[in-house]
Structure formats: C-alpha cells, structure tokens
C-alpha positions in Angstrom: -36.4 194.8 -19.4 -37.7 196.4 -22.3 -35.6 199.7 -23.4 -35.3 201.8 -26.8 -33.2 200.6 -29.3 -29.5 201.5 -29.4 -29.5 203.6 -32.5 -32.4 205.8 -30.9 -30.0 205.9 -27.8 -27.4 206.8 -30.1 -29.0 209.4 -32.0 -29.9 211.2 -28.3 -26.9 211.6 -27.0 -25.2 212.7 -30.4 -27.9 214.8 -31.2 -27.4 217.0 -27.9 -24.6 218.5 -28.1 -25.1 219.2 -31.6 -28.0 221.2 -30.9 -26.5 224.9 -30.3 -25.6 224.4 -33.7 -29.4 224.4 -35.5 -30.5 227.1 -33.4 -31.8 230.0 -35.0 -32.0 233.1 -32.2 -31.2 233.4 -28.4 -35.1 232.2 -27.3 -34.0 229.1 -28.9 -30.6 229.1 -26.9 -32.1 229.7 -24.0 -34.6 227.0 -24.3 -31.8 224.6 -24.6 -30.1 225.8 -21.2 -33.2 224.9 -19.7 -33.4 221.8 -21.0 -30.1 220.7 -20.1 -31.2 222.5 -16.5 -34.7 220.7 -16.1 -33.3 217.5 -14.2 -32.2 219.7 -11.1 -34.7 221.9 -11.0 -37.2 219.3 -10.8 -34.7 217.4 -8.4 -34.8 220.9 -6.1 -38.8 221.1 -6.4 -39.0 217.8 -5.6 -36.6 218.2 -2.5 -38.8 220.3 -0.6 -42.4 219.6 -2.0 -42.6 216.1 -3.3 -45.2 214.3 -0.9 -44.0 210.6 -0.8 -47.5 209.7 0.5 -49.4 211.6 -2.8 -50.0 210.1 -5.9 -48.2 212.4 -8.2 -48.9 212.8 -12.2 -46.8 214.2 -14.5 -48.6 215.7 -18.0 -46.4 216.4 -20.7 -47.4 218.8 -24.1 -44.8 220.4 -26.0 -46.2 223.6 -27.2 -49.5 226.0 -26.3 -51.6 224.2 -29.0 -50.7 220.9 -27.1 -50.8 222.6 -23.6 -54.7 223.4 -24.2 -55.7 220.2 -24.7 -53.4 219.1 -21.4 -55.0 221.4 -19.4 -58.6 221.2 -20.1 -57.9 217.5 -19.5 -55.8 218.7 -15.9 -58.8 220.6 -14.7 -61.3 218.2 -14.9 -58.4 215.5 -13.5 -57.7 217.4 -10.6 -61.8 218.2 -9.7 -61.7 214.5 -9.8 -58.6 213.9 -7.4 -57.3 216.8 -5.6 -55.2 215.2 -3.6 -53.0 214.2 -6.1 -49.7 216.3 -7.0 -49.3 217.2 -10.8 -46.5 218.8 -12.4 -46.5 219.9 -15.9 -43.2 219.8 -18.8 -43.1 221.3 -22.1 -41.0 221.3 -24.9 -41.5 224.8 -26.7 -40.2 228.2 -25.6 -43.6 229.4 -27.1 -45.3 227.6 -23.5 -43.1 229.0 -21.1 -45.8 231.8 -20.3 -48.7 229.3 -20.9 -47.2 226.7 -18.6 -47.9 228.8 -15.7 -51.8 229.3 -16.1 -52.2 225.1 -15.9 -52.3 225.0 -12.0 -49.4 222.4 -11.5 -47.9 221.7 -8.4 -44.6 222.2 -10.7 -44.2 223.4 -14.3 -40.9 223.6 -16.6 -38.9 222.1 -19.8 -39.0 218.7 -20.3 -35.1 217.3 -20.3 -33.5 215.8 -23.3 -34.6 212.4 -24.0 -31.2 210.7 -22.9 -31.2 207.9 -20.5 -29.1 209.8 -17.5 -31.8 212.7 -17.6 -34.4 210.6 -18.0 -33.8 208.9 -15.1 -32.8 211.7 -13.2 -36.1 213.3 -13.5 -38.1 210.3 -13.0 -36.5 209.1 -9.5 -37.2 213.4 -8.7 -41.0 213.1 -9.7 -41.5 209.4 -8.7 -44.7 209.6 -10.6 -47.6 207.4 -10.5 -49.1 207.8 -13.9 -47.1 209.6 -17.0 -49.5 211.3 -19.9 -48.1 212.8 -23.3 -50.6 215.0 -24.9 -51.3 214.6 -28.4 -48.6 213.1 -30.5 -45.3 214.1 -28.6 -44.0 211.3 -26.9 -40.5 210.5 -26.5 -38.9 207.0 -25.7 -36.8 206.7 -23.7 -38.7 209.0 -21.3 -41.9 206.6 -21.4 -40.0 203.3 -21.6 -37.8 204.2 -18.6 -41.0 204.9 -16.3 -42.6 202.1 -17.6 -39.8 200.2 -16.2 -40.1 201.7 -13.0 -43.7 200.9 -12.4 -45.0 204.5 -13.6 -48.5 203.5 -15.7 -48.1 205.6 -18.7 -50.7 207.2 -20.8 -51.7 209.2 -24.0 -54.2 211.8 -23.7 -55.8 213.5 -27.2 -53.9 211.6 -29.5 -53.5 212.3 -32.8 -52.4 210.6 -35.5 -52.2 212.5 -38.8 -52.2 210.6 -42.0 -49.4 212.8 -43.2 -47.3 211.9 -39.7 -43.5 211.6 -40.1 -43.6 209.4 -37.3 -45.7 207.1 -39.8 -42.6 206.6 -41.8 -39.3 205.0 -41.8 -37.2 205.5 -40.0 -39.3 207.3 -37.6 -41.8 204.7 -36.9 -39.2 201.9 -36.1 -37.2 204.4 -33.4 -40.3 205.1 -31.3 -41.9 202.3 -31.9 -40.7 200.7 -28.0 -42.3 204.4 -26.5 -46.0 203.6 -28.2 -45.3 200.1 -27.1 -45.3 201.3 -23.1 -48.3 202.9 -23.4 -51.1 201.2 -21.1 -53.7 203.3 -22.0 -54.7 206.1 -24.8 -57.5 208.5 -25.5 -57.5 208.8 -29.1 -60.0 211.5 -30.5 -61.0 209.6 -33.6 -61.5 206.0 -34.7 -59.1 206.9 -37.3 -56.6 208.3 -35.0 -56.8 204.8 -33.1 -56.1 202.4 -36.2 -53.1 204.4 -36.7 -51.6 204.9 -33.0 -51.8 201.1 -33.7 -49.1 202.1 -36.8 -47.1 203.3 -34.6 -46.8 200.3 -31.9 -49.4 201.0 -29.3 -51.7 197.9 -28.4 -54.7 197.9 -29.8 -56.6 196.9 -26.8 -54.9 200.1 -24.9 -56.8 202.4 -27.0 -60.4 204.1 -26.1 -61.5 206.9 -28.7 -62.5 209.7 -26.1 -62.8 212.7 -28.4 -61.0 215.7 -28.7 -59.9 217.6 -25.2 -59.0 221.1 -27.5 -63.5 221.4 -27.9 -63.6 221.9 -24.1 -60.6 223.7 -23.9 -62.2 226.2 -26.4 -65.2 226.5 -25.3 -64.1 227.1 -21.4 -62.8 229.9 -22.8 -65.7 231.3 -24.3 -67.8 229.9 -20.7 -65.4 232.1 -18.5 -65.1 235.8 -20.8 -67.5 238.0 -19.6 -69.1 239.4 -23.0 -68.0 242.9 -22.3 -64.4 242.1 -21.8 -61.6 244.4 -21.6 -59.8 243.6 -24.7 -59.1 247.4 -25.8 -60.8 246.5 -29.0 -64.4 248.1 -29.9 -66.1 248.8 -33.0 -68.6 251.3 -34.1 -71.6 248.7 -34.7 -72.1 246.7 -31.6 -74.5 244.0 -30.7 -76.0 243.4 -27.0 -73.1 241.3 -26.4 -70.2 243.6 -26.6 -69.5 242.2 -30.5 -68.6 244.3 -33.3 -70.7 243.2 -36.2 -68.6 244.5 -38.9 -64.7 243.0 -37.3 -63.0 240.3 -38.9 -60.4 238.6 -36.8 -57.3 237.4 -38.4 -55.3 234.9 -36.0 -52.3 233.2 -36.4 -51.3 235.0 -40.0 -48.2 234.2 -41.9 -46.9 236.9 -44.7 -48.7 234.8 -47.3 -51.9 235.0 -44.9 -51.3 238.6 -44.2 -51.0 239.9 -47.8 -54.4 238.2 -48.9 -56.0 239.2 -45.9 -55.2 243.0 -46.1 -56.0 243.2 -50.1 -59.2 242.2 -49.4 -59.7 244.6 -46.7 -58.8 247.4 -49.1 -61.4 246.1 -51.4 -63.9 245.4 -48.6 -63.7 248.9 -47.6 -65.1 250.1 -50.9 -68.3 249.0 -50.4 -68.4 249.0 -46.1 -66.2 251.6 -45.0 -67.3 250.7 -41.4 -65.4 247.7 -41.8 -62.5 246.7 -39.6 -59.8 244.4 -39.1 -57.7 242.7 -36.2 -54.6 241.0 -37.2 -52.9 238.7 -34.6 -49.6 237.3 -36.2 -48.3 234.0 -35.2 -45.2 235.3 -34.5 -45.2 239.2 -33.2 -41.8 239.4 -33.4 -40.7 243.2 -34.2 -39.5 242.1 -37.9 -42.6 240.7 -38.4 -44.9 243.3 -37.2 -42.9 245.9 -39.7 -43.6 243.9 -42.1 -47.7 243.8 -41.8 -47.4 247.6 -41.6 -45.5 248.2 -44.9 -47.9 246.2 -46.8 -50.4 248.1 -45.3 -48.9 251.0 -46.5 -48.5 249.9 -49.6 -52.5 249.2 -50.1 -52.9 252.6 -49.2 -54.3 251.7 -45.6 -53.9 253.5 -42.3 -51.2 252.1 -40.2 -52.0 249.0 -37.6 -52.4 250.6 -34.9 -50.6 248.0 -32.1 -52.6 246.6 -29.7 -50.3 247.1 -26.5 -51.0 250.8 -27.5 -54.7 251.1 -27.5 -56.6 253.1 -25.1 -60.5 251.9 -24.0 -62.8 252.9 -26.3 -60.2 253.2 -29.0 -61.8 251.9 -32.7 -58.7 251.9 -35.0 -59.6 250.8 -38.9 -56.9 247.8 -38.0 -55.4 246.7 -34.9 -52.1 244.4 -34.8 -52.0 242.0 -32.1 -48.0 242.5 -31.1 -48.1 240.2 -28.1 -49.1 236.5 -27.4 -51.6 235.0 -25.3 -54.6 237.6 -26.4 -56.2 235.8 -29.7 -58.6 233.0 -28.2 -60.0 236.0 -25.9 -60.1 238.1 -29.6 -62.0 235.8 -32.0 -64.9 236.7 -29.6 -64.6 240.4 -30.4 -65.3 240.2 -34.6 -68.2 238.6 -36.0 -65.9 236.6 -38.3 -62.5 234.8 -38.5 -59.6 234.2 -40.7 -57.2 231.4 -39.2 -53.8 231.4 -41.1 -51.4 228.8 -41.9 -53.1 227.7 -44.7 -50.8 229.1 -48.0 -47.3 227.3 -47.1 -46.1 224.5 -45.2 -47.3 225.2 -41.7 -50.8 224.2 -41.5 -53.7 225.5 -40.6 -53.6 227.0 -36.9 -56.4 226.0 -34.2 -60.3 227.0 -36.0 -61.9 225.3 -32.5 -61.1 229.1 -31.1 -63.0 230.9 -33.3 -66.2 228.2 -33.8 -66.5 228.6 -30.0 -67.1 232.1 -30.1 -69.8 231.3 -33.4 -67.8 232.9 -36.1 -67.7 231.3 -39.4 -64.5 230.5 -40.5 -61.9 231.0 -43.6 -58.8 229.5 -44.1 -56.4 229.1 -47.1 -56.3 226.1 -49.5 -53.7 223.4 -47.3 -55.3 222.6 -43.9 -53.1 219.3 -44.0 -56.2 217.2 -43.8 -57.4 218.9 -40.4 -60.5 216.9 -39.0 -61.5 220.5 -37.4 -61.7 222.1 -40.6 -63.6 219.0 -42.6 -66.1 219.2 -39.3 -66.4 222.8 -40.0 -66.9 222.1 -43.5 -69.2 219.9 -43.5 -72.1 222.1 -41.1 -71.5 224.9 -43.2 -69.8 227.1 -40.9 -65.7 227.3 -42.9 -65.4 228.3 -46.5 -62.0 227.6 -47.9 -60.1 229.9 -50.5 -58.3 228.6 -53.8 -54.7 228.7 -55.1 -53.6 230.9 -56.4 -53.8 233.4 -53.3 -56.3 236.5 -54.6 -57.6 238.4 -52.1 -60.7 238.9 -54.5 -62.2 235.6 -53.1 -61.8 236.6 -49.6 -63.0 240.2 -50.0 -66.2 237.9 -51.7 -66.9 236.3 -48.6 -66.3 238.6 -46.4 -68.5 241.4 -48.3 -71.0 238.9 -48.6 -71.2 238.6 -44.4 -71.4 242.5 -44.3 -73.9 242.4 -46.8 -76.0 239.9 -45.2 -75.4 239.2 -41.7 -77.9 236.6 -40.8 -75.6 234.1 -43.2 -72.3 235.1 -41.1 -74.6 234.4 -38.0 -75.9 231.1 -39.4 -72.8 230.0 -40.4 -71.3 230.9 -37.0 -73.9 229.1 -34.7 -73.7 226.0 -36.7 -69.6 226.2 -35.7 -70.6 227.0 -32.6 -73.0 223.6 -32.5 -70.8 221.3 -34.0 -68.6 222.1 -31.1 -70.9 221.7 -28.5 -71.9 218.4 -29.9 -68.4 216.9 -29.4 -68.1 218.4 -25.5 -66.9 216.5 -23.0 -63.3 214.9 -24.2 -61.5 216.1 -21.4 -64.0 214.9 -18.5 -64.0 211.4 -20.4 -59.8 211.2 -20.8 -59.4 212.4 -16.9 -62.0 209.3 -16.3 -59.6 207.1 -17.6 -56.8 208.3 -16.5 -58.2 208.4 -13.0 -59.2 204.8 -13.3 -56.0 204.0 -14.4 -54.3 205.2 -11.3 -57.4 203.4 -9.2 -56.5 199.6 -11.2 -52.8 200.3 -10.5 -53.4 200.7 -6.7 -54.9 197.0 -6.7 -51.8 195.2 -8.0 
C-alpha cells in the first residue's frame, strides 16, 4: 500500500504539538483549536447529513486567494452534477468568512495532516473524488484516500519556479501526495512540466487554464454598476465609476507610504483626485498606522469605510474590513495592487483587470504570470527600486491628464482576461469525468 514516508509522518505528529508555540496572536490560536476540532465536526455533520447513496466531493484551498479559484471551479461543478454532496476545508483563519459564500453541503478547517485525523475525516466524508486547489496539498491526507479508493485531483495548479516545494527537502517529503494524484488541471504548460518536479505523472496532467479569470470576472458579471459600496466621487461616468479614483488593494506599509506620497503630489495638479486604500491586513495597528503617515503628508484623515454614509466623497477612504476590495476596484478608474516592495508578492491583479483598470504594482511580483500577461497587452506598468512615489504620482497624473490612455490600458486588461475564460467550466469537466470513469471500474 503506498503511504508517506516515515520522516514526513514524523515531522506531523512532532510538529503538532509544537504549534501553540509559533503562533503569533489569538486568531492564530483559535485556528489551531479548530484544526485539532475538525475531525468531529465533520464526523457530526456527517452523522446526520451524509447520504451514503450521493457521490460526495470534498474541495480543499487553504486561503481566500485559493478559495476563488475553488469556488468558481465548485459552481460550474455542481451546475454540472447537483446531485452530488460537496463539502469544502480550508487551512487559513483569513477563509473562515469566505468559506461560507462557496455553497458546500459542509464547510470548515482542514485537520492536521497526521494519519489518525486523516483517517478520521475520510471514513466521515467517504468521499468519491478529493481536489486540492492550487498548490496546497498535503500527504498524508491524499495518499490515505487514495488508498481507500477516493480518485484524487488537483484543480488550478500552480507551480511557481521559485516553489519551496521544488527544493530539498521539500520535494522528497511530498513527493508520495503528487504521486496519488490521478488527475490535474494545470493552468500553464509550464506549471505542468513542473508538477512533474514534484512527482505527479506526467500523463495525469491536462493544462486547463486558470480558474481565478472566471472567478474575477463573475464578479464583475454579477455587481450591478451602481452598487452600494458607500464610495462615490465627484466625476462620474454612466456607469457609476469615478473617473478620477485610484484604488489601492492589498497595501503593505512599504505599499502604503509610496502610494500616499504620490497622492500628495497628484493633488497638486488634480485636486479632484481621490484615493481608496484597502490594507491587506485591517487590523487596528495597522489602520493607525496609514493615518499617521497621512498626517504626516499633510493629508486629511482616511476616512474609514465602515463609517461612510451614501453619497459620502471623502479625499481618501480606508477599507478597515475584509471581503469589500474585488467589489472596490470597480469603483476607481485605476488600481494599485500591493505586495510588490518586500517579500510577500504581489496580491491578485485578475480583480482589478476584470473591472478594466490598468494596473501598477511595485518592482517584485515573484515572477507572476498575471502580471507578465498584463505586461505584455499594455495594461500594468511596474515601478523601480528604490520606492519614490515620484514615479507613481507620474503615472497616475498621466491617466488624469489623459484618460483615454487609462481607458485603453484598462480594456486591454479587461481583454486579456476574457481571452483566457473558461478555466473553471474546463477543470469541473474533468473532474466530472473523473467521477463518471471511476463508476465503470
């Protein structure tokens, strides 16, 4: 029977306990709890509303970025066969809120990858057909099903040439998981040859495209153009867009400092100008901080967005709760996605190229295939190191001066997209005819 090697089933149950000890604030805690919970909750879901006599399918993606790709791929899954029982897992304390918009028959924290939850939560679920979004899949967990019978797939993968899970010793302690994959939708030739890397059989592999397009631009498909964000500006189009807005979504401090000294130099020249700042992490420490440098620029205070009346028009608006900024992008006629100054990585610029704003970003995208796609039609200029907000006030300036380039830029985001729909329809496809091949045997 094929199983993960002994120093990966070492390292799991060391590792475990171990935990409490990294953690950095009580969410974190609390997503450990549940964790170590999520085997009997799924048992006590399954107790009542398991149906025996439905195929079930249990999707897996450990964070919101992750989650959008799952669930664009879930809708069109469950059009497809809605007979079928899903349930839904996630890894993140960040997707506890987004877990419940997916539509799963069941929704919670994946358990710790040890062999006695593992198995616990498998002979709950007795699923059918096991799919890991993206990148994020743990050993033991698909070896285990793999063993039971349970067909288990990869949907969206992604393989980035930086990945850890490229090296040693990563590579070698996963290796058996990739190996029980019978099928994957990679979204890129390139992403394929590597999966390869990282164990999975070549044959498995069929390059789908990239679930996260459709997921975007549903969003865009189901917000009425006049939508109740609370944010409006003084130059409007027909659409309910302010002309003259820049969004700025998942910021950083080093993000956040460029951005806002270029809005004080923007404002010079376009003192209709106006700014939406949506922090990647709104945590009260971190909004304080946004408004002191503001204050220091000689700016009026954010004003927050939980606060804003309709019809309200403040000179910036911080975002200080999660959940609002693919709705957002659509309300500026422009977009600045952060991550791109430190470590991180650039955040998702899919949200924003739905909506047809061009895009900025800082200098380290960590060889993003969005952003080169971006790139390449025109629609995503990228700053230089060191950080000036000079450059940016440049480009943005140059959009308020002339707006037809901002709206070129924008539509030929908003094309590239549309060029690449249909990733999610495709993966649930092959997923569904998965589940239809395994019914013969």
């Amino acid at each position: 029977m094929p199983q993960t090697s002994l120093a990966y089933r070492i390292l799991a149950n060391v590792a475990v306990p171990a935990v409490p000890m990294l953690l950095r604030d009580q969410g974190q805690h609390d997503a450990h709890r549940a964790r170590l919970r999520a085997p009997a909750l799924l048992e006590e879901w399954a107790r009542t509303h398991r149906d025996p006599a439905r195929r079930l399918v249990w999707f897996h993606a450990p964070s919101v970025g992750e989650g959008l790709q799952a669930r664009a791929v879930m809708r069109a899954f469950r059009l497809a066969r809605p007979d079928d029982q899903v349930i839904y897992t996630h890894y993140s304390p960040s997707a506890g809120d987004f877990a419940a918009t997916v539509g799963a028959d069941w929704s919670g924290y994946l358990g710790y990858d040890r062999r006695r939850d593992v198995d616990r939560m498998l002979a709950a679920a007795t699923p059918d057909l096991l799919v890991f979004t993206k990148l994020d899949l743990w050993p033991e967990l698909a070896v285990r099903a793999s063993a039971r019978g349970t067909r288990v797939a990869m949907v969206a993968a992604t393989v980035s040439a930086r990945s850890g899970r490229l090296g040693w010793p990563a590579r070698l302690l996963a290796a058996s998981g990739y190996a029980a994959l019978d099928l994957a939708g990679a979204i890129s030739n390139e992403d394929a040859e590597r999966l390869v890397r990282l164990g999975c059989h070549a044959d498995r592999i069929v390059v789908t495209g990239d679930p996260r397009v459709d997921s975007a631009l549903q969003v865009v498909d189901a917000e009425a153009p006049t939508s109740q964000s609370g944010i409006a500006g003084p130059i409007m189009t027909d659409t309910g867009r302010s002309t003259n807005t820049l969004v700025a979504g998942s910021t950083w401090p080093e993000d956040e400092t460029v951005v806002l000294g270029a809005f004080e130099l923007v404002r010079d020249r376009h003192a209709e100008a106006r700014l939406i700042i949506a922090p990647h992490d709104p945590s009260s420490g971190h909004l304080r901080r946004v408004a002191a440098v503001a204050q220091e620029l000689g700016l009026p205070e954010p004003a927050r967005i939980s606060r804003l009346s309709p019809g309200d028009s403040p000179m910036i608006t911080l975002v200080d709760r999660v959940g609002l900024l693919a709705r957002l992008y659509g309300r500026g006629a422009m977009a600045y996605v952060g991550g791109g100054w430190g470590k991180h990585g650039i955040h998702s610029v899919l949200e924003p190229a739905a909506w047809a704003c061009p895009v900025v970003i800082g200098p380290n995208d960590r060889d993003s295939r969005d952003a080169r796609r971006l790139e390449q039609v025109g629609a995503l200029r990228r700053l230089h190191q060191p950080a000036t907000a000079r450059e940016l006030a440049q480009i943005w300036g140059g959009w308020l001066d002339r707006p037809e380039d901002a709206t070129r830029a924008g539509q030929a985001a908003r094309a590239a997209l549309a060029a690449e729909r249909g990733a999610a329809e495709r993966s649930a496809a092959l997923l569904s005819s998965s589940l239809k091949s395994s019914s013969l045997k």
